[in-house]
N, C-alpha and C positions, 0 to 999 in steps of 0.2 A: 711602603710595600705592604700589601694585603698579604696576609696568612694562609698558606693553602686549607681548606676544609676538606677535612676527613671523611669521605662516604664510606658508610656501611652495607646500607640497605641499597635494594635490589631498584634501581632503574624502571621506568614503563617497562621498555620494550620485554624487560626479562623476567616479566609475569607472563603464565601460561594458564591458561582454565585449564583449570586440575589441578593446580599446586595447591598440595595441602603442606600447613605447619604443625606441632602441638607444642605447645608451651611447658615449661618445667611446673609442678605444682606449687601451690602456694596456701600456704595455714592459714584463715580468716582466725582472729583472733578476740578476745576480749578489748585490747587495743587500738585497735581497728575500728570497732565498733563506736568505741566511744570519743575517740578522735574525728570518728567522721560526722559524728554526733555534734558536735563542739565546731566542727569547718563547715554542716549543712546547716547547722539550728535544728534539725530535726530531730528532736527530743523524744517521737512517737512511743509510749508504754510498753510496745512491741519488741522494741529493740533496747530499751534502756530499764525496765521494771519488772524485775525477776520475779513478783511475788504476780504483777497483771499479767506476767505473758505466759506463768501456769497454767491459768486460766484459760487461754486461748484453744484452737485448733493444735496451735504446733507444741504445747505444753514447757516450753521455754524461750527466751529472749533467743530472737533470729538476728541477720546480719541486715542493714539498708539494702534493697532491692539493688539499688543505685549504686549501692557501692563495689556489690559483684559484677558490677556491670565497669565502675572505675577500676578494678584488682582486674577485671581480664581486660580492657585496654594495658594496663601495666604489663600483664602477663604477655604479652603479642608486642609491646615494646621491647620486652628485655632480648627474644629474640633476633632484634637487629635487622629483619627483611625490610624497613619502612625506615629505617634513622638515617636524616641527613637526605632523604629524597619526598618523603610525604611534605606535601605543602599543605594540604587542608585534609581538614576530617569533613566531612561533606554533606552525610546521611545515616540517619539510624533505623531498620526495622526491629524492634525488639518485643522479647517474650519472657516477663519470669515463668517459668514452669513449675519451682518447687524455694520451699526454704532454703537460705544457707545458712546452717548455723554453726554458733560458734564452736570451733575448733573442727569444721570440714575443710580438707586437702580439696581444691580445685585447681583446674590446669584449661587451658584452651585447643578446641581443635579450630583452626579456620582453614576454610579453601576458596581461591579463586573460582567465580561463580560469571564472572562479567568483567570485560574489556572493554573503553570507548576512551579512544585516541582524539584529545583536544590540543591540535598544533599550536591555536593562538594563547593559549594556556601554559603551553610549553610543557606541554606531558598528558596525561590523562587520568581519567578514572578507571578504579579498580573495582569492585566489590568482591565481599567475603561473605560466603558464608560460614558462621560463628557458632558453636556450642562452647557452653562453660557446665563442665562436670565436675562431681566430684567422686571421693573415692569409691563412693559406693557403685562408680559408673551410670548413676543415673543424670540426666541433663537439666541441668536449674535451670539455666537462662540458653535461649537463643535467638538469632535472628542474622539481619547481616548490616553490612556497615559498610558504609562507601566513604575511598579517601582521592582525594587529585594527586597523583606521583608525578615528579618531574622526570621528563625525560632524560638521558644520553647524552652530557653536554655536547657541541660537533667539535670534532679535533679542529683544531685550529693549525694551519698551516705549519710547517718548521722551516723558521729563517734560515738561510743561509749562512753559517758561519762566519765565513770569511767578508761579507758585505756588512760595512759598519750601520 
């Protein structure tokens, strides 16, 4: 006997252009950093060399571009509109627009921007439009992000009872 699976997240049909989310915030951290440091290789001066990143434009060690960009995927997971119905992540446009550095509170806003119903897929694509800000309200990263949702399973008939 299979296990019934638990859906959370929202169906095709019951996205609507114009639905927007925001995400709870999230502390990038010194941990973060260097964990992703250690999972990418990317060892960049930038993000790991507190004496070169003085130096720089941003006057301290920043966070991987990349990696504010993995925290607000997480950030738009933990919300639940997408678990148990996203089948693929599909496409990315993206923009860093500003440092994140350590110890900035960011959160995500996304909105449905785009619908396209793919039957033989067994659901469709969505697209979001994405900001990831942080506390100071200004916008680090954005862009938008297309994933294939599965559809509405169809009800399946109800047997009979009493016919064995």
């Amino acid at each position: 006997m299979e296990a019934a699976r638990t859906v959370r997240g929202h169906y095709f049909e019951e996205f609507e252009i114009g639905d927007r989310v925001v995400s709870p915030g999230r502390t990038v951290t010194e941990t973060d950093v260097v964990l992703f440091a250690g999972l990418s290789g990317d060892y960049n001066q930038l993000h790991t060399d507190a004496e070169f990143a003085r130096n720089t434009p941003f006057g301290e060690r920043i966070a991987h571009g990349v990696l504010g960009l993995a925290i607000a995927t997480g950030l738009v997971a933990r919300l639940g509109v997408i678990e148990g119905t996203a089948e693929a992540f599909t496409g990315l446009d993206w923009k860093f627009r500003a440092p994140i550095k350590i110890g900035d509170t960011i959160h995500v806003v996304a909105e449905v921007t785009r619908k396209k119903e793919m039957k033989r897929l067994g659901g469709g694509f969505i697209t979001l439009s994405v900001q990831v800000i942080n506390q100071r309200d200004e916008v680090v990263q954005k862009g938008s992000w297309t994933a294939l949702i599965r559809s509405r399973p169809q009800e399946e008939p109800e047997e009979d009872e009493a016919t064995p």
